[in-house]
N, C-alpha and C positions, 0 to 999 in steps of 0.2 A: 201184361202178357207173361205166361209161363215159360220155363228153361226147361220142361219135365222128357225124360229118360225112361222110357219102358223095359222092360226085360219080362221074359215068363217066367214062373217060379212054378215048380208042380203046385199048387194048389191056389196060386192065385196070378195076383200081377207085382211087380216090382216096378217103383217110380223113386226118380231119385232125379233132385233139380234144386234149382234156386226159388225159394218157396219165400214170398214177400207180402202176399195177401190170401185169402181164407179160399182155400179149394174144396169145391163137393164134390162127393162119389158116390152117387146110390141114395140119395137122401140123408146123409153126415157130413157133416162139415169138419174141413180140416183148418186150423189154426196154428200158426207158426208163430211161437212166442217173441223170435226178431230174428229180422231178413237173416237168411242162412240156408246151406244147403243141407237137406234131411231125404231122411232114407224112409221111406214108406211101403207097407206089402197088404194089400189090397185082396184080400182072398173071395173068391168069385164062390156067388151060391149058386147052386142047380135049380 
């Protein structure tokens, strides 16, 4: 289970959590190289 935080950012999304296993977004996988919290910006296409 995720810990993830959204926020809007003008041009996309902002996620920020406790990131412990391999999260997709849109067909990308995200890897977290060890449990830790990271800041991610997720920019949204038209």
């Amino acid at each position: 289970m995720y810990d993830l935080h959204l926020a809007s950012a003008p041009d996309g999304v902002v996620v920020t959590g406790n990131l412990e296993e391999a999260l997709e977004m849109d067909g990308t996988w995200y890897t977290p190289q060890s449990p830790r919290s990271d800041v991610l910006l997720f920019k949204l296409r038209e």
